[in-house]
C-alpha positions in Angstrom: -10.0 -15.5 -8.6 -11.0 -17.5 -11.4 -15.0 -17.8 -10.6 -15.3 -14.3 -9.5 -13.1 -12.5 -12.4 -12.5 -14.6 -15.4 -14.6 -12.4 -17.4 -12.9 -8.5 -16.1 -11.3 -6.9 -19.2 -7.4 -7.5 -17.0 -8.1 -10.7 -15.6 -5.5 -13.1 -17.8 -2.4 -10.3 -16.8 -3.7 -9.9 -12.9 -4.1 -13.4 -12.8 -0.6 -14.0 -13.8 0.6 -11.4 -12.0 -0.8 -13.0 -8.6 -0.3 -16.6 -9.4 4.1 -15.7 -9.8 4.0 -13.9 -6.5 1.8 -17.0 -4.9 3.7 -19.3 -6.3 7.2 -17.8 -5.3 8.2 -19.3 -2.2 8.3 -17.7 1.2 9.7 -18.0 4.1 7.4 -15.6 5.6 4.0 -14.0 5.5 6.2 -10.3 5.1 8.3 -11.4 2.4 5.0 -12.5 0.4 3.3 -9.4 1.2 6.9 -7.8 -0.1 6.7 -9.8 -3.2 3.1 -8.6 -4.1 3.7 -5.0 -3.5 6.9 -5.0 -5.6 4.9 -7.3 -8.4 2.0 -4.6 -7.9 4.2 -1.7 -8.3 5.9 -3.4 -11.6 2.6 -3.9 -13.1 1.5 -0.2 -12.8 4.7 1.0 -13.8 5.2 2.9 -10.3 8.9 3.5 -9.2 9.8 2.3 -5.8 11.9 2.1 -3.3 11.1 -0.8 -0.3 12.9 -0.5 2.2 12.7 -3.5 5.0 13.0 -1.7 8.6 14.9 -4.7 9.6 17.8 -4.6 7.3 18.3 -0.8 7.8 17.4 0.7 10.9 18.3 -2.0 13.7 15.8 -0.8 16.1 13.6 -4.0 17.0 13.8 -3.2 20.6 11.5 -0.3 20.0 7.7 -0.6 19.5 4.7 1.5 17.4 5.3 5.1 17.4 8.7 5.1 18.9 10.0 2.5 16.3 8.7 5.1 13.8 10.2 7.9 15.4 13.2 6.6 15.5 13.2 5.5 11.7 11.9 9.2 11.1 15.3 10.0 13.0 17.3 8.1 10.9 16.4 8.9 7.6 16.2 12.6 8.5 12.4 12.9 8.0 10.3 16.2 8.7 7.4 14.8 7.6 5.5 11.2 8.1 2.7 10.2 6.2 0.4 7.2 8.2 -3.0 5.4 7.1 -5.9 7.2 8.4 -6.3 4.3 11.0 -2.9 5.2 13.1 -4.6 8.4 14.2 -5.7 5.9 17.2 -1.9 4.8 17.7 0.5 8.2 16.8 0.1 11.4 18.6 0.7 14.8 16.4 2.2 16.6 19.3 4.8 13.8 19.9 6.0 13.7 16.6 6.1 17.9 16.4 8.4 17.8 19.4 10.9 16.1 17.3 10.5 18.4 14.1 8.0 16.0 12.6 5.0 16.7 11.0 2.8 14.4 11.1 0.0 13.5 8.6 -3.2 11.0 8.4 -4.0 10.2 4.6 -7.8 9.3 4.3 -8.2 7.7 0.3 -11.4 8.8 -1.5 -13.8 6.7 -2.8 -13.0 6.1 -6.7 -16.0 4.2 -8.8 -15.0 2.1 -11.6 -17.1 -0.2 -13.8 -17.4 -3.9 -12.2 -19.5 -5.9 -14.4 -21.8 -3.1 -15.0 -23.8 -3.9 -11.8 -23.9 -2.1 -8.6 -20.2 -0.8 -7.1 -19.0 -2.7 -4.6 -16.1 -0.3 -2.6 -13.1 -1.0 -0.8 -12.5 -4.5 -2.1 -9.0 -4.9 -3.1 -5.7 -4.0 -5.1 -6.4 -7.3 -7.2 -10.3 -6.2 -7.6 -9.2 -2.4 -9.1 -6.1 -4.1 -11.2 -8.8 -6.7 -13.1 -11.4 -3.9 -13.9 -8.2 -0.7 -14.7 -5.8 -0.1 -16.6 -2.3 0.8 -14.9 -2.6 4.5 -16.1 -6.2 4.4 -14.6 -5.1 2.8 -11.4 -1.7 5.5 -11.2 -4.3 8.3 -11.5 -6.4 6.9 -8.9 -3.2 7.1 -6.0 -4.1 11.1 -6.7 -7.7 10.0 -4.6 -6.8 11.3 -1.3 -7.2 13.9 1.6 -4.8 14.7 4.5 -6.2 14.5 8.3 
């Protein structure tokens, strides 16, 4: 981090930011990726609410879309929103015949100024969070279609 950002206008604040949650311990890769969302989130000012499928929904016999289904279920959901990607994995009509509608989000490409050079896209949260502000970033979630 330090070779390639050192000199981005956010680097000393992402930096720390990144080095607590790496430094943290963890037991497992999931509760580092928790730890860096949450961190993330904080940073940005964003209000969340995680929610860790195994402490709530008891369902780890289930797999991919019925595991979702059945946390849908649970929570009462009429709509679930997926990455673009689980258009291979979820079928619309499935999730209708339950009362569910489901919905792809596809993000939009956002520039920003790296360096002043040519934009590189699609890097990272860490890459956007050196070279934005946290209002910047929070207007940035707008970036998106539905499929």
């Amino acid at each position: 981090l330090a070779m390639s950002y050192s000199k981005a206008p956010h680097y000393k604040a992402v930096y720390a930011l990144v080095e607590g949650v790496v430094n943290e311990p963890h037991d497992t890769i999931a509760t580092l990726g928790t730890a860096s969302v949450v961190a993330c989130c904080n940073y940005m000012g964003l209000k969340k609410e995680l929610v860790l499928k195994a402490d709530r929904y008891h369902n780890n016999e289930l797999r991919s879309q019925e595991r979702v289904l059945d946390i849908c279920r649970q929570e009462g959901a009429t709509t679930y929103v997926n990455a673009i990607g689980g258009k291979e994995l979820y079928s619309v009509d499935d999730f209708a015949a339950r009362g569910i509608d489901l919905k792809f989000i596809k993000t939009r490409l956002v520039n920003y100024e790296q360096f002043g050079g040519e934009f590189v896209p699609w890097l990272s949260i860490i890459d956007i969070m050196m070279f934005n502000e946290p209002d910047r970033i929070m207007g940035m979630f707008a970036a998106y279609d539905f499929c």
